[in-house]
MIDOSE-1310 file (N, C-alpha, C; in nm, 2 decimals, decimal comma, always signed):
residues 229
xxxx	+0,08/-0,12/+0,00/+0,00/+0,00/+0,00/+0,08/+0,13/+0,00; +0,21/+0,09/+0,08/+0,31/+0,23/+0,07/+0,40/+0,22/+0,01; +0,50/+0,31/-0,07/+0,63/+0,33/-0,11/+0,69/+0,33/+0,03; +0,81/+0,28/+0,06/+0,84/+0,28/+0,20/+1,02/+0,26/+0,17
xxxx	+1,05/+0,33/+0,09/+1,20/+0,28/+0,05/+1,30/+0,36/+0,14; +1,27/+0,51/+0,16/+1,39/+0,56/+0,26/+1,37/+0,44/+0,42; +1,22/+0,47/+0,44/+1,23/+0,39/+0,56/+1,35/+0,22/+0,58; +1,26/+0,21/+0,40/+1,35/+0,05/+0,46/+1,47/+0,04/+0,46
xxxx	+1,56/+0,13/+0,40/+1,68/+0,19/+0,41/+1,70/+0,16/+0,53; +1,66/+0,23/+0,62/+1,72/+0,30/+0,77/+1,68/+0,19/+0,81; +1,55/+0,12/+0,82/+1,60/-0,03/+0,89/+1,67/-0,14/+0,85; +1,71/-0,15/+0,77/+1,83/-0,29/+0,70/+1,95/-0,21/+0,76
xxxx	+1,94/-0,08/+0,76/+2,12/+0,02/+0,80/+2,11/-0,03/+0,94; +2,02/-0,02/+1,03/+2,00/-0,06/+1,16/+2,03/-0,19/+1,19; +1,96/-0,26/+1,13/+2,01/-0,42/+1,16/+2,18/-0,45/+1,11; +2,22/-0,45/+1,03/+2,36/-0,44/+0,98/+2,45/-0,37/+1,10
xxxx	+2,41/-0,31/+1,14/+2,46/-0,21/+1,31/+2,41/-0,36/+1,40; +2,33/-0,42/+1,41/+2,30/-0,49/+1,50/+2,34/-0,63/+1,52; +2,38/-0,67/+1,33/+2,42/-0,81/+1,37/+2,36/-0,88/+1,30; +2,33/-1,03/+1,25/+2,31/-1,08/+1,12/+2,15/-1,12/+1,23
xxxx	+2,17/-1,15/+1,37/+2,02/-1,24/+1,41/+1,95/-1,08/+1,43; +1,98/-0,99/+1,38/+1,90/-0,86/+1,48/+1,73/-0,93/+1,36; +1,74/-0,94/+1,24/+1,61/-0,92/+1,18/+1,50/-1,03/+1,31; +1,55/-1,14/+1,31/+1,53/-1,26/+1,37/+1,45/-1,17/+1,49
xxxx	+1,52/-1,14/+1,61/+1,51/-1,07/+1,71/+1,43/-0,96/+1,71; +1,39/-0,86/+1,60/+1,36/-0,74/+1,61/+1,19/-0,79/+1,53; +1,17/-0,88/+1,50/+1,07/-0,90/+1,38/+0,96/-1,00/+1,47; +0,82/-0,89/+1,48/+0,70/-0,99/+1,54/+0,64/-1,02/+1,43
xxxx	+0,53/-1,19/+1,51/+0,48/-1,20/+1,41/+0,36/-1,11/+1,36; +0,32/-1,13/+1,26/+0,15/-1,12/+1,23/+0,07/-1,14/+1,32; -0,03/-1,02/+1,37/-0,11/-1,09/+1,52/-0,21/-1,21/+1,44; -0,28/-1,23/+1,50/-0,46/-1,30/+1,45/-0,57/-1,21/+1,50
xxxx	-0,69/-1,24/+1,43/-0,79/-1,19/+1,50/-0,91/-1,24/+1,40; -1,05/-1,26/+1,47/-1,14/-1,29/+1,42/-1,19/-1,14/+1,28; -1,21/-1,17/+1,17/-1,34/-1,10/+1,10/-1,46/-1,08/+1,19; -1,54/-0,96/+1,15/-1,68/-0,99/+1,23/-1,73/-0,84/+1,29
xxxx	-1,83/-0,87/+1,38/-1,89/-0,72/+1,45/-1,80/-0,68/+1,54; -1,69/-0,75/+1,58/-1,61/-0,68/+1,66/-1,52/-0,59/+1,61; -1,49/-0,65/+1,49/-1,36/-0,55/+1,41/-1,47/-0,44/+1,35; -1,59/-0,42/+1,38/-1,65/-0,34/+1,26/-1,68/-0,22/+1,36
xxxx	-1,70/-0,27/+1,49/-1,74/-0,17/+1,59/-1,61/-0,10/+1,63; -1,49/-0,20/+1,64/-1,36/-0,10/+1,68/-1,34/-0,02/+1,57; -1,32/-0,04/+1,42/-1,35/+0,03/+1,32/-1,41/+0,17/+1,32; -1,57/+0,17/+1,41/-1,68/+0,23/+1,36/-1,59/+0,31/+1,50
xxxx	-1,56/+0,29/+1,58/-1,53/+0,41/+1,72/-1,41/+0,46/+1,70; -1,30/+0,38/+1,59/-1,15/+0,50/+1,57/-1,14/+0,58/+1,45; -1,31/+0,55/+1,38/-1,34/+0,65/+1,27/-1,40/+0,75/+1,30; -1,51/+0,75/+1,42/-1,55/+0,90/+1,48/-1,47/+0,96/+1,60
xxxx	-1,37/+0,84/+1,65/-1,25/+0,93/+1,71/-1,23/+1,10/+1,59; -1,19/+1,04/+1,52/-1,08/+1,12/+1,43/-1,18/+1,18/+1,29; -1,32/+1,13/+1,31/-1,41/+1,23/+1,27/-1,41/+1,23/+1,10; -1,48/+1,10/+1,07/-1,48/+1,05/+0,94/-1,60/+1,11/+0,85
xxxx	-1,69/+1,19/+0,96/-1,78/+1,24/+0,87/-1,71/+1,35/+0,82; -1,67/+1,40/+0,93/-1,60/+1,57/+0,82/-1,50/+1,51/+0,75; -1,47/+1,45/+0,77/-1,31/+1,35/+0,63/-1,37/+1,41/+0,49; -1,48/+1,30/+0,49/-1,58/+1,30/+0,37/-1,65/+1,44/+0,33
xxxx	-1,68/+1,54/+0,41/-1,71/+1,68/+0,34/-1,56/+1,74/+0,32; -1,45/+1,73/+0,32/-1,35/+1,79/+0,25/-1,31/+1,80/+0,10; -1,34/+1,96/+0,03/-1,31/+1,95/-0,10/-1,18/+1,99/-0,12; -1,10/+2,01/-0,07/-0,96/+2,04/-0,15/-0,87/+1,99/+0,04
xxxx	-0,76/+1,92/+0,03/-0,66/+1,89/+0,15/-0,54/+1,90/+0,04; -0,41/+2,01/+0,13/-0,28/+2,00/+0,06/-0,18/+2,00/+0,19; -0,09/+1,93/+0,17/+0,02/+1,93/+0,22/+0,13/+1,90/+0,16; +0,22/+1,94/+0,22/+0,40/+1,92/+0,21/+0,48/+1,77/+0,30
xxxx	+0,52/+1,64/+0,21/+0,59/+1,53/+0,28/+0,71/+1,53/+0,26; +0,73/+1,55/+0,35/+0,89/+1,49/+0,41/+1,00/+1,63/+0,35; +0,91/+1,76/+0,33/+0,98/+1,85/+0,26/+1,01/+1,80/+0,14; +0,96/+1,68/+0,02/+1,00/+1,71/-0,06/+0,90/+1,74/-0,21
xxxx	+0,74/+1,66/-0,19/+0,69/+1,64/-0,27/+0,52/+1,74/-0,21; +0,50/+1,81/-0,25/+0,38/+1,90/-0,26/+0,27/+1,89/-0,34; +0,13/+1,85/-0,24/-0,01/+1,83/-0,28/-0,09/+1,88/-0,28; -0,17/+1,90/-0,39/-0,31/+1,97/-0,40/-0,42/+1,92/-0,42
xxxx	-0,49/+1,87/-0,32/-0,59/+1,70/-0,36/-0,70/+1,75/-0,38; -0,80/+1,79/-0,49/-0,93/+1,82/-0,51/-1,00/+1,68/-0,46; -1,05/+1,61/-0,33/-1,09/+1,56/-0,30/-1,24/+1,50/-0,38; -1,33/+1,61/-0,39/-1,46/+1,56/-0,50/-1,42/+1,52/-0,60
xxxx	-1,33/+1,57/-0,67/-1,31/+1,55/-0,84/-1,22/+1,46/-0,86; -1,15/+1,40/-0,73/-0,99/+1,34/-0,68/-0,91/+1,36/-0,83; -0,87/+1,47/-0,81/-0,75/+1,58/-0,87/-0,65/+1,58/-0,81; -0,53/+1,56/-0,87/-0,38/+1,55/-0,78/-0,33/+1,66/-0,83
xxxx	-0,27/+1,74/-0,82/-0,15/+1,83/-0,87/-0,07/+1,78/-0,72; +0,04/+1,73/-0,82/+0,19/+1,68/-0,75/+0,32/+1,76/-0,79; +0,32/+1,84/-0,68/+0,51/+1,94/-0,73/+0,63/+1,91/-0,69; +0,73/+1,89/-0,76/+0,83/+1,79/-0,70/+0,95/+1,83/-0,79
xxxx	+1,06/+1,93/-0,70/+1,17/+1,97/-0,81/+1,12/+2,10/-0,88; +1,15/+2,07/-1,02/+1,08/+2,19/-1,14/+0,99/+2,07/-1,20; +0,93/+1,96/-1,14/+0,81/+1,90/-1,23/+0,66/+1,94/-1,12; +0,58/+1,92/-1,24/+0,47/+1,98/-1,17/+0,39/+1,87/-1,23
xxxx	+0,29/+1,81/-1,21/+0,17/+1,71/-1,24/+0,03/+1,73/-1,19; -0,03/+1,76/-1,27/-0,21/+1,73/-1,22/-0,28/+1,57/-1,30; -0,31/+1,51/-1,21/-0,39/+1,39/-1,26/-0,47/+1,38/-1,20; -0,59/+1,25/-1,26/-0,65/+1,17/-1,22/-0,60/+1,08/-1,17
xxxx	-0,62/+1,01/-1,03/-0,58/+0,89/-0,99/-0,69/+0,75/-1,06; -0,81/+0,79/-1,08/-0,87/+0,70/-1,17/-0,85/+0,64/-1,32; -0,83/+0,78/-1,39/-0,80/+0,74/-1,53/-0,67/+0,74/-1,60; -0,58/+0,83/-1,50/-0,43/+0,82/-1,53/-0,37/+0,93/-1,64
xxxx	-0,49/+0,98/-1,64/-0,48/+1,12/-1,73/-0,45/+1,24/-1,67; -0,39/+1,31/-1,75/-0,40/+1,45/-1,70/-0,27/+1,55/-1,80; -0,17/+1,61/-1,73/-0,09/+1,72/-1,79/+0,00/+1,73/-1,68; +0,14/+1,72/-1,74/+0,27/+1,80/-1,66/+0,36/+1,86/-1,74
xxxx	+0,44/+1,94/-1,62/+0,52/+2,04/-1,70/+0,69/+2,00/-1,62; +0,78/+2,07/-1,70/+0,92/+2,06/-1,59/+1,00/+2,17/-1,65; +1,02/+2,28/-1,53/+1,03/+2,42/-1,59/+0,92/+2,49/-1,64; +0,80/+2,50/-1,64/+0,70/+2,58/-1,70/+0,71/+2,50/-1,85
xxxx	+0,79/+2,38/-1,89/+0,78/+2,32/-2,07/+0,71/+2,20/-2,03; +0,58/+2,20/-2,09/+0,45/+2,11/-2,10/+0,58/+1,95/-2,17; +0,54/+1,86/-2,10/+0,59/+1,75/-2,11/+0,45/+1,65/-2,18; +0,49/+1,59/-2,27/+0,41/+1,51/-2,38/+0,46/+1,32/-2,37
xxxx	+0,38/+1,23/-2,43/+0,43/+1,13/-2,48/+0,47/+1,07/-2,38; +0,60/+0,97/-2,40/+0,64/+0,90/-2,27/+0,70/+0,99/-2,19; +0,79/+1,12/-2,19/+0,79/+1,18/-2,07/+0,68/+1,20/-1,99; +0,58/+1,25/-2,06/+0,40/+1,26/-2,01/+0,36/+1,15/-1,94
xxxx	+0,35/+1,04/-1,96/+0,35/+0,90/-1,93/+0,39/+0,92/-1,78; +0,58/+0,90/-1,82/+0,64/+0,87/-1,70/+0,57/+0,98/-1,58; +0,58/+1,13/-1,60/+0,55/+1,18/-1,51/+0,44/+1,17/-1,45; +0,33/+1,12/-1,49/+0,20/+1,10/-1,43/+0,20/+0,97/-1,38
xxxx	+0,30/+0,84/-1,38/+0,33/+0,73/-1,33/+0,41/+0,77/-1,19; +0,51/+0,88/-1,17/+0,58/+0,88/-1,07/+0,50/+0,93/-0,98; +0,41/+1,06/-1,03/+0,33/+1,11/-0,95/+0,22/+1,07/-0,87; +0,17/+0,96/-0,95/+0,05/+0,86/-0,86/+0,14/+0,80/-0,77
xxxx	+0,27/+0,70/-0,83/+0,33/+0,64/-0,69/+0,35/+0,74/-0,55; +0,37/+0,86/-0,60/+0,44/+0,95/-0,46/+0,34/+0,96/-0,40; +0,20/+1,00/-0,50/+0,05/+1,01/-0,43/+0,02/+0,91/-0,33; -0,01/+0,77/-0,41/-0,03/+0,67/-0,33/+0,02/+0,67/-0,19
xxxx	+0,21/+0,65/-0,14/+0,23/+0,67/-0,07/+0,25/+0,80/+0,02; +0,28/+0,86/-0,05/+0,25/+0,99/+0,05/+0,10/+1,04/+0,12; -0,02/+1,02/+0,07/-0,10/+1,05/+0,09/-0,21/+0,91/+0,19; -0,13/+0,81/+0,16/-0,19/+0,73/+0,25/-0,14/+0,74/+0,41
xxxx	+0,01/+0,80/+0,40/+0,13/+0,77/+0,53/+0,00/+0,93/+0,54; -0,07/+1,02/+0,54/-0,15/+1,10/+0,64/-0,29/+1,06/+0,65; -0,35/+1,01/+0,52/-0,47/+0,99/+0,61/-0,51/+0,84/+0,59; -0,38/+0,76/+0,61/-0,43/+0,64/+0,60/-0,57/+0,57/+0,73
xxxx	-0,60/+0,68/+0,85/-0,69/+0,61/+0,93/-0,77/+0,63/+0,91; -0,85/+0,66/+0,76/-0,99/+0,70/+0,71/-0,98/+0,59/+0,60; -0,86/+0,53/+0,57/-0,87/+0,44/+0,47/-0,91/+0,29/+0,52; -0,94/+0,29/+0,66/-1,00/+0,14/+0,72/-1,05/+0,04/+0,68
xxxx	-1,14/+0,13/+0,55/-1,26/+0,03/+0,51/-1,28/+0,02/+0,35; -1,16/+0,11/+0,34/-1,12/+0,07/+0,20/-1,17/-0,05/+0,08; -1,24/-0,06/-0,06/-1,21/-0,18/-0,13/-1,09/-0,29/-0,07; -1,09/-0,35/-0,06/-1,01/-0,48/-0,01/-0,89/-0,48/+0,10
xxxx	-0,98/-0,42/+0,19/-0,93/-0,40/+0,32/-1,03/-0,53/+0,41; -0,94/-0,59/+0,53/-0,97/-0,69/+0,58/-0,96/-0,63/+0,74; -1,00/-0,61/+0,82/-1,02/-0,60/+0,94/-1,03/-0,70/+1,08; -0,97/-0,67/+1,14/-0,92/-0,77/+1,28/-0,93/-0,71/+1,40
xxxx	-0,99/-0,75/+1,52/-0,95/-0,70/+1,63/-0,85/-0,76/+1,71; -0,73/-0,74/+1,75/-0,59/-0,75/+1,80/-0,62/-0,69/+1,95; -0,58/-0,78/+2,10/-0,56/-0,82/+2,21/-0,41/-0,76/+2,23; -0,38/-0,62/+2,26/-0,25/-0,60/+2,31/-0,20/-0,61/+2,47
xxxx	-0,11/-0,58/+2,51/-0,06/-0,54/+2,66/-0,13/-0,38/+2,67; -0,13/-0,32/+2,57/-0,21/-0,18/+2,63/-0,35/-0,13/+2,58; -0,41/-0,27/+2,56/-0,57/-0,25/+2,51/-0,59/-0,34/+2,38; -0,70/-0,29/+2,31/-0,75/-0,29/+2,20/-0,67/-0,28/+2,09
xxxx	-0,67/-0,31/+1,98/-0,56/-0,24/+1,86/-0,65/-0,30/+1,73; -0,70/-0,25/+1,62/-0,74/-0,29/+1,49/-0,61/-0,32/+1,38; -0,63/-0,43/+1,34/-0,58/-0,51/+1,21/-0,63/-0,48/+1,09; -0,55/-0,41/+0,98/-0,60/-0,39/+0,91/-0,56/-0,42/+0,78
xxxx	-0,57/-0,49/+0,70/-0,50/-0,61/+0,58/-0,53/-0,55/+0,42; -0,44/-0,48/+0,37/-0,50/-0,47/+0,23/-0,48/-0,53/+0,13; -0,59/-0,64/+0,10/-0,56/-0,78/-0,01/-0,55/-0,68/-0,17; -0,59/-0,55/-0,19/-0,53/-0,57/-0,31/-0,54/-0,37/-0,29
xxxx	-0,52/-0,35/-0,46/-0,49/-0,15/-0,42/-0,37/-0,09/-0,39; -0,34/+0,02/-0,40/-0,25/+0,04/-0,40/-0,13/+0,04/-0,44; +0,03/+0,07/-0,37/+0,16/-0,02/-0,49/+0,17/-0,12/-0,37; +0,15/-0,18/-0,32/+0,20/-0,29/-0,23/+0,08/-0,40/-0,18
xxxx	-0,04/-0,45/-0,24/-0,16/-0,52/-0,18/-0,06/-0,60/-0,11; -0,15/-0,61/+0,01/-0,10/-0,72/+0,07/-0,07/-0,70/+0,23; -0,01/-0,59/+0,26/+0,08/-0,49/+0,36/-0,05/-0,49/+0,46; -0,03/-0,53/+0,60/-0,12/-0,55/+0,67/-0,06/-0,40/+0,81
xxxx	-0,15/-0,39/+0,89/-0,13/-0,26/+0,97/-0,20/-0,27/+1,09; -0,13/-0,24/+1,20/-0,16/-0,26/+1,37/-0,23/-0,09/+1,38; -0,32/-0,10/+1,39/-0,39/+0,04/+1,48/-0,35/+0,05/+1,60; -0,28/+0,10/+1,66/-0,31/+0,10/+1,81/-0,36/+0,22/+1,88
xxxx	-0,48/+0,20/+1,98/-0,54/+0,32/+1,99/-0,55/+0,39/+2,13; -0,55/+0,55/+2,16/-0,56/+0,53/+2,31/-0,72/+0,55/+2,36; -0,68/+0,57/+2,49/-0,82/+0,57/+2,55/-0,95/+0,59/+2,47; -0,92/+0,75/+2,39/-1,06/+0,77/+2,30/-1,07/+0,70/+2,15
xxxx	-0,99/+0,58/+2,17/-1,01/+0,48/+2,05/-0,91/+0,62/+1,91; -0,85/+0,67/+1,89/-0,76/+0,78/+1,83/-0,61/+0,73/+1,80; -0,59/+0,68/+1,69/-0,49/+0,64/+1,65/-0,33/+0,70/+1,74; -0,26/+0,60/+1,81/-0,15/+0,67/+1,88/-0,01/+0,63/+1,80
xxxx	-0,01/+0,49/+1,75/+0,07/+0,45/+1,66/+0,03/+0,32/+1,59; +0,13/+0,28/+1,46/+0,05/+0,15/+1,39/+0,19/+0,10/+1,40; +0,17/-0,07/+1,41/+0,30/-0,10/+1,31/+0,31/-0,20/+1,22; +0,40/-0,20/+1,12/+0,39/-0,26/+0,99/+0,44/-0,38/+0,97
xxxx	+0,37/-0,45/+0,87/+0,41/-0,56/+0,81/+0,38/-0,56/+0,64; +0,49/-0,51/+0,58/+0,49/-0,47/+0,46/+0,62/-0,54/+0,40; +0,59/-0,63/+0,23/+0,64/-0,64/+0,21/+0,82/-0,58/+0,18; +0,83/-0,46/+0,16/+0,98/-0,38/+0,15/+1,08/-0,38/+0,25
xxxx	+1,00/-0,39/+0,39/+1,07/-0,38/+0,47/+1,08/-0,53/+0,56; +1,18/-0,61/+0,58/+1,20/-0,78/+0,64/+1,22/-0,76/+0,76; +1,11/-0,70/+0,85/+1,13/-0,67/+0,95/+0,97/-0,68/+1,02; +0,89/-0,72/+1,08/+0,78/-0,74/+1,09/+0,70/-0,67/+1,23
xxxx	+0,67/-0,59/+1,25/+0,56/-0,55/+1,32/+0,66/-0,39/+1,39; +0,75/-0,31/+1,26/+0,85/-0,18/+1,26/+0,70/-0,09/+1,31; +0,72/-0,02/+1,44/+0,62/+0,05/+1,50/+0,67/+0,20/+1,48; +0,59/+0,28/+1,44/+0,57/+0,45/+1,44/+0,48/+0,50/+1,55
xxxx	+0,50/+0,56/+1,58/+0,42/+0,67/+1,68/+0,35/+0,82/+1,59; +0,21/+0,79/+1,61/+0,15/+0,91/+1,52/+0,11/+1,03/+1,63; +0,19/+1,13/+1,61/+0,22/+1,27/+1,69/+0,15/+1,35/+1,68; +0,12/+1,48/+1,72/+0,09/+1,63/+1,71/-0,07/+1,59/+1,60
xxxx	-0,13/+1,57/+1,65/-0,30/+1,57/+1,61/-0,38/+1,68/+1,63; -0,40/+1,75/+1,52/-0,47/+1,88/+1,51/-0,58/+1,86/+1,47; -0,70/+1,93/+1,50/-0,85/+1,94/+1,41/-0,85/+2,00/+1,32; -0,88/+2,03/+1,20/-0,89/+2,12/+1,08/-1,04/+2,11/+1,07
xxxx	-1,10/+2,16/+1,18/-1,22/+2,21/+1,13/-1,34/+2,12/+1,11; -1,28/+1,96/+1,22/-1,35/+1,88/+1,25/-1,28/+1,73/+1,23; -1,22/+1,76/+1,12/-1,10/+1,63/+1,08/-0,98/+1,70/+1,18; -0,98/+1,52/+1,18/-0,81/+1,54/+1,29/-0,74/+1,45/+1,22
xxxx	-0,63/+1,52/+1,20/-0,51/+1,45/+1,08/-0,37/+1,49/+1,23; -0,26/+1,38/+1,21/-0,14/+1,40/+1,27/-0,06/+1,46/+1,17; +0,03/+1,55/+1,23/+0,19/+1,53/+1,15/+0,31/+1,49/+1,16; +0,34/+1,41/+1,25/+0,46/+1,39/+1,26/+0,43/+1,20/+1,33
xxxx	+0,53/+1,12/+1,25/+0,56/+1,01/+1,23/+0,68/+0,95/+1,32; +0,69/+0,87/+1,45/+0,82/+0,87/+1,50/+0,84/+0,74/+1,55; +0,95/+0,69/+1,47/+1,00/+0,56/+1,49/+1,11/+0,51/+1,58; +1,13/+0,64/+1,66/+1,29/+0,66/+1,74/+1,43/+0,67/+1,64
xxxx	+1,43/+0,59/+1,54/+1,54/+0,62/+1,50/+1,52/+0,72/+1,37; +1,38/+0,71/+1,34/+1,37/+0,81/+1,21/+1,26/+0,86/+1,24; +1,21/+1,02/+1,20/+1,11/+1,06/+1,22/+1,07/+1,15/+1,08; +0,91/+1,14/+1,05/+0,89/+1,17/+0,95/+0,80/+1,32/+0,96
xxxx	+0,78/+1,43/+0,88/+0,69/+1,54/+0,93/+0,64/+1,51/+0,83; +0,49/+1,57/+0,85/+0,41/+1,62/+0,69/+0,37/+1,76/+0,74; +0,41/+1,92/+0,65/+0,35/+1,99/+0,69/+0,30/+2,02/+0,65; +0,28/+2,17/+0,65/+0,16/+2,31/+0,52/+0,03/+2,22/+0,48
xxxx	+0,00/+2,16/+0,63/-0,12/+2,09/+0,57/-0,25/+2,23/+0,57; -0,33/+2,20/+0,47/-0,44/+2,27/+0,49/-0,54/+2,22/+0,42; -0,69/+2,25/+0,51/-0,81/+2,18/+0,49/-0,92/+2,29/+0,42; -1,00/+2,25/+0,30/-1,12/+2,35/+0,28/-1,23/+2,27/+0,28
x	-1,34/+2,32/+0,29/-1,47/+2,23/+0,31/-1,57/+2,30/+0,20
């Protein structure tokens, strides 16, 4: 579901620091958990934690990831303009159409191609690593309720979509059911249950989106987020 390549970087650089058994040692498994009204109700309480109705009246959300790639998401019309460098892209994530430029010179053909191919991938991941906790219920998303040491946590499995189907994800929530951190089990990374901490949770006006991503040894921001309704 994510591009995840600087990350996997910094964890293979980590383990190589640690030693040939660190993956062995560092890597949980896959929890379990039943399908059913249990995953649907923890589902239904860490979606109005974080306020999934106003999700859904948002027409335009942009932000800045990782300082490098810049979004402008017409949410109703799902319109991407992606700026990245001197290339610029507006697409369709549905039809794969649209127009870019690099330098202000309109790009055609297979540079046309490529650039609206790179720019979905950046989309894909960039834009799911902020509001992946509205994407719960996604087309072929699989739901679990997971038994931790600190509560409750939702399982969340995506059999297909995305650049990675498959990549499954720990919710872990606090008291008001509010996403505090997830951790992964994604193909890219051979490391199994790599935990982030999801930080600094703002309202925008009824949506509550985090920005800051923190894994201890790497931390991720997303800023210049802004919301119109």
């Amino acid at each position: 579901m994510i591009k995840v390549l600087k990350i996997a970087g910094i964890v293979l650089f980590c383990l190589v620091l640690l030693g040939p058994g660190a993956a062995w040692i560092a890597s949980d498994p896959l929890p379990e958990g039943e399908q059913g009204p249990e995953a649907e109700a923890l589902a239904d309480k860490m979606l109005a934690a974080i306020d999934y109705d106003a999700y859904q009246q948002i027409k335009t959300l942009s932000w800045t990831f990782a300082g490098r790639h810049h979004y402008v998401w017409n949410k109703p019309d799902n319109i991407v303009t992606v700026t990245w460098g001197d290339i610029e892209v507006e697409f369709s994530p549905d039809t794969f159409e649209g127009s870019a430029s690099e330098k202000g010179k309109p790009l055609e053909g297979d540079e046309l191609h490529e650039a609206i191919q790179k720019a979905w991938t950046y989309f894909a991941n960039d834009s799911f690593w902020l509001v992946a906790p509205f994407k719960v219920r996604d087309p072929g998303t699989e739901r679990r309720p997971v038994e931790t040491p600190d509560g409750s946590a939702l399982l969340v499995t995506y059999t297909s979509g995305g650049v990675t189907p498959g990549d499954s994800y720990l919710w872990l929530l606090d008291e008001n059911f509010k996403p505090r951190a997830w951790k992964l089990w994604v193909k890219i990374i051979p490391v199994g249950g790599v935990k982030f901490s999801w930080e600094n949770w703002q309202n925008y006006e009824g949506t509550w989106l985090a920005s800051t991503r923190n894994a201890g040894f790497y931390q991720m921001e997303i800023k210049d987020i802004q919301v119109t309704y």
